[in-house]
N, C-alpha and C positions, 0 to 999 in steps of 0.2 A: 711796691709790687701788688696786683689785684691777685688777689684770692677767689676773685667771683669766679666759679664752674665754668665750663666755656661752655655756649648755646649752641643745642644742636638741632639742627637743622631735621626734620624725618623726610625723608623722600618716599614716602607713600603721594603724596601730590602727584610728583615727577612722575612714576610708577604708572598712574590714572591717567595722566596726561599721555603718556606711550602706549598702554592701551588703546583706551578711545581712539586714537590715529591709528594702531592696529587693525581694530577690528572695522572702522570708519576703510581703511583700506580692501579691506577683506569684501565688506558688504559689497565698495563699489566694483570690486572686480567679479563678485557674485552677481551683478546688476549686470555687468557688459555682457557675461557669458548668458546669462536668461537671456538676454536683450536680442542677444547674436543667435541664439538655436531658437526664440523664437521667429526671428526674422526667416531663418535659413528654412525652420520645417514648416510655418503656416502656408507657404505656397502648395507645400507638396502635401498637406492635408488635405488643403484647399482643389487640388487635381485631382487627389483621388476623391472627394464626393464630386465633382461634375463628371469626373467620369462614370461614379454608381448611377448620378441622375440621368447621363448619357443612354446606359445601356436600359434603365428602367424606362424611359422615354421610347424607346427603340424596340422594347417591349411590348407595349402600348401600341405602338400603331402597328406593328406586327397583327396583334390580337384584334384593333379595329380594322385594318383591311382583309383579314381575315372573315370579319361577320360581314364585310360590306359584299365578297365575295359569294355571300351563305345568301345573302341578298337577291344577288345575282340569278343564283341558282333557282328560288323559290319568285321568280317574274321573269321567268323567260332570257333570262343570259343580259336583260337590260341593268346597269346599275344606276341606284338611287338620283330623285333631282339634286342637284349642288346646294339647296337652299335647303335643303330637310335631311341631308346626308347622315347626322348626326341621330336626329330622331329614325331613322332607320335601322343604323347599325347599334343604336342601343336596345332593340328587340333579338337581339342574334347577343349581345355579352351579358355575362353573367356582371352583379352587381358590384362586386368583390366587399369589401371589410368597410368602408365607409360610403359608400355610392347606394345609388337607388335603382330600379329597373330603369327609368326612363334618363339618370343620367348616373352612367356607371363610371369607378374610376378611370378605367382606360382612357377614357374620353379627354383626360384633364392631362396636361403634360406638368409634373412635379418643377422641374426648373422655371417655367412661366410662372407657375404657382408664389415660388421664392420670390422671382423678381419682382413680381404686383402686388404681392403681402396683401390678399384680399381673401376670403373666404374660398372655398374651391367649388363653390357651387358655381361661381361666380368668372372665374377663370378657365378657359378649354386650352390652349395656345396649339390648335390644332386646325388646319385647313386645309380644303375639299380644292382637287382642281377643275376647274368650272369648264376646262376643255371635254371634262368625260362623262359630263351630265347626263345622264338618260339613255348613253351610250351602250351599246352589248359589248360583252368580250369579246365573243366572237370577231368583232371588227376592229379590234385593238390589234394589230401584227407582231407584237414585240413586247407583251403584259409584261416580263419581266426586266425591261426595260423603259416600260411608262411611269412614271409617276401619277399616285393616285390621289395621296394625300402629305402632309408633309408637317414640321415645326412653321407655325410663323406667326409674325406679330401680331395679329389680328388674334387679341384671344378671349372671342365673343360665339358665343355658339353658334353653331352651322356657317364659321366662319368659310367663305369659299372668294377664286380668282383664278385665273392663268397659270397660278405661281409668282404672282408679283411680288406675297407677302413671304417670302421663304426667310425666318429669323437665321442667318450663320454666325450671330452671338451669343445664342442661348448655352451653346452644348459647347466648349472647349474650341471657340471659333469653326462652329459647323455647324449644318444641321440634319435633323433625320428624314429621311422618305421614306414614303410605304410604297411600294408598287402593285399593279394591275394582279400582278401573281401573288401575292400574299405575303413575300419576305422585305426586309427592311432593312437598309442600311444608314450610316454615318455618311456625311461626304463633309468634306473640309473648304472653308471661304476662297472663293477665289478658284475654283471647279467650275469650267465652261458648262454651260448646261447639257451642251451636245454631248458631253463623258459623263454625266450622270442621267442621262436617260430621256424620252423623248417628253417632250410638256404633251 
């Protein structure tokens, strides 16, 4: 007969080994669920700033059709040439928090800005329609129905055209106009031009 003690075995191993698997479990399903809400809310963070840059942009040309307006007024009801438009309307706005008198923020559309990651001195993403050059109001029939200025890809200062350059990817698939009368709206890709106002 053996007399020897019988060997026991400690299950602390075992114990560590179902841990580790526990909490190895746990982590990954802590990973799916990050994984999954960040998935679900970066779009919708992602909406709400192009919508803040949307209406800051929409701002902007508000406030520059507006001095192009004040323009207007102080030369006889003609508005600015299309190639200096810029140098015009930045004697009528104020400089705001980072801009200069001769190039003020308004000038600069924040979303272009993002997209070219280039200095903002350097970026305007704003253009003059070259149909209203030298133009009076007076002879505009429908100012609040013309387009005067707008978002578009050309974003080199005193960018000006027809409207050929009108960006409707900058802002949430759309982009802004300013009009003849001074107010500014949104219009969405794929808006005949005839329902957003005369070129």
């Amino acid at each position: 007969m053996n007399d020897e003690p019988p060997v026991i075995v400690p299950l602390s191993g075992k114990k560590f080994a179902v841990g580790s698997a526990a909490a190895l479990s746990i982590g990954v399903v802590l990973m799916i669920v990050f994984g999954l809400a960040a998935y679900l809310l970066i779009p919708l963070f992602m909406n709400g700033r192009g919508a803040s840059l949307r209406e800051y942009c929409m701002g902007n040309e508000h406030e520059d059709a507006v001095a192009l307006k004040m323009y207007a007024l102080d030369w006889d009801s003609k508005l600015p040439q299309s190639t200096t438009w810029m140098n015009m309307a930045a004697v009528y706005l104020s400089a705001g928090a980072h801009g200069t008198a001769q190039n003020p923020d308004s000038l600069h559309c924040p979303a272009a800005q993002l997209n070219y990651r280039t200095a903002r001195t350097d970026v305007y993403g704003y253009a003059f329609n070259s149909k209203r050059s030298g133009k009076t109001t007076q002879s505009i029939l429908n100012p609040e129905q013309t387009f005067l200025m707008y978002d578009s890809t050309n974003v080199h200062r005193n960018a000006t055209d027809p409207g050929t350059s009108i960006d409707f990817h900058r802002h949430l698939d759309g982009a802004n106009l300013a009009f003849v009368d001074g107010h500014s709206h949104w219009v969405k890709q794929g808006t005949a031009s005839n329902t957003y106002g005369h070129s």
